[in-house]
Every structure is written in structure tokens, then in C-alpha cells.
Phi, psi and omega in degrees: 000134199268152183220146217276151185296135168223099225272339194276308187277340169277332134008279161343276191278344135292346141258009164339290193240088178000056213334076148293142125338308195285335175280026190271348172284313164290356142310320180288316205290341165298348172264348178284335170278339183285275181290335198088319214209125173261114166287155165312332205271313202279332180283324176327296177276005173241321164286012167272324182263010185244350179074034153293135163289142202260047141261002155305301178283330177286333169284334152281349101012307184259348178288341200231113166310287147049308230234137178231212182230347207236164177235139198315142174297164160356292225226133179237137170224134197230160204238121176315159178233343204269153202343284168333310163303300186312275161355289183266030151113037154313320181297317209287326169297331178271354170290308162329285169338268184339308186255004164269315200268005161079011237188127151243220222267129183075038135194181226252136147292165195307317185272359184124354209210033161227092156250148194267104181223111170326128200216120184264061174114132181250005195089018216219008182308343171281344174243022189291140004249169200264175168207101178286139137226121229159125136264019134308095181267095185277141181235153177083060180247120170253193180300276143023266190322309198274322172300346181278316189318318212288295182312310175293316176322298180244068191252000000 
């Protein structure tokens, strides 16, 4: 649940960690964890307080999947890309994922209740390929398989 920007409390929480420069990834993930999402209003305000160009704070931002710009569906679901998954059909489900949820990787269905992302390990290789929704971590997912997740997700 995306919960609305407050510039007193993203404050806060950039000076949590003493609007350092050098805290700037773990910054992002407390707004990420607060908000869901890093906003334009939010890079805005950490490169003022961190004393960064805010193409600076916007290039790590894009840099680390971790982190998005937009705020997230319902339910983020997200399908390993790395090498071990790749191995055991990871391309061919999320190309499955892409044409059941109509959407591809790094966005939201049309209602709201899916976003869909790529993720490079989930630790789960033994079980490839994987899938989080989530925080929640599947492992051995076909097409079958990922439709009973979708379905119990959203029950």
C-alpha cells in the first residue's frame, strides 16, 4: 500500500542517517520501505539534504532494481533472471507472466494489482526457477504453478 509523501517525515528519516551522502542507497531503501515508491518530490528532497545533484540521487535510483519511481500494484511479483533460473525456463515464465498479466517487466496491470519485475537471484537455485510475491519466496515455477500463486495472492 502506497501511503501518501510527507516531506516532515522523509526529513526524519534522512536524518536518521545523519544526511550523509555516503547513506544514500540505505536511505533510499527507508523511503522505499515508508512509501513504497521514490518520488520526483522525494529525490528532490534527499539531494537537498544530502547535499547531491539530484541526478545523482536519480542515477542510483535506476541503477539498483531494489528501487522503482512509480508506485508499485497491490501485489509486486517478481521472477529471477539469474543464470541457474535462466537454466531451468526462467525467460520462458516471464515471457508466460508478460502475456498472462498483459504488462511487461517494470509495470503495473491496467487495474492496479499486479506489478511485475525482474530480479537477478532470489537464493532460491536450488529450486529454480524462482518467484517472490511479495515477500514470499517459490521455488520450481512453471506456468501451472505461477497461475495457482496469482490466484491464491489474490484470495
Amino acid at each position: 500500500m502506497t501511503v501518501k509523501y510527507d516531506r516532515t517525515i522523509a526529513a526524519e528519516i534522512i536524518a536518521s542517517f545523519g544526511n550523509r551522502p555516503e547513506m544514500l542507497v540505505q536511505i533510499l531503501h527507508a523511503f522505499v520501505e515508508r512509501y513504497s515508491y521514490i518520488s520526483e518530490d522525494a529525490v528532490r528532497q534527499i539531494a537537498d539534504a544530502v547535499n547531491l545533484s539530484r541526478a545523482e540521487v536519480h542515477g542510483v535510483v535506476s541503477y539498483y532494481h531494489d528501487f522503482r519511481t512509480e508506485p508499485p500494484g497491490k501485489r509486486v511479483v517478481r521472477i529471477c533472471q539469474a543464470e541457474s533460473c535462466q537454466a531451468m525456463g526462467s525467460r520462458a515464465l516471464t515471457e508466460y507472466a508478460r502475456e498472462k498479466l498483459g504488462v511487461d517487466l517494470h509495470a503495473t496491470t491496467a487495474d492496479g494489482a499486479i506489478t511485475l519485475e525482474p530480479v537477478y537471484c532470489l537464493g532460491n537455485c536450488a529450486c529454480s526457477p524462482a518467484v517472490m510475491i511479495g515477500d514470499q519466496v517459490h521455488g520450481r515455477v512453471n506456468a501451472e504453478k505461477f497461475d495457482r500463486l496469482l490466484a491464491d495472492a489474490a484470495s
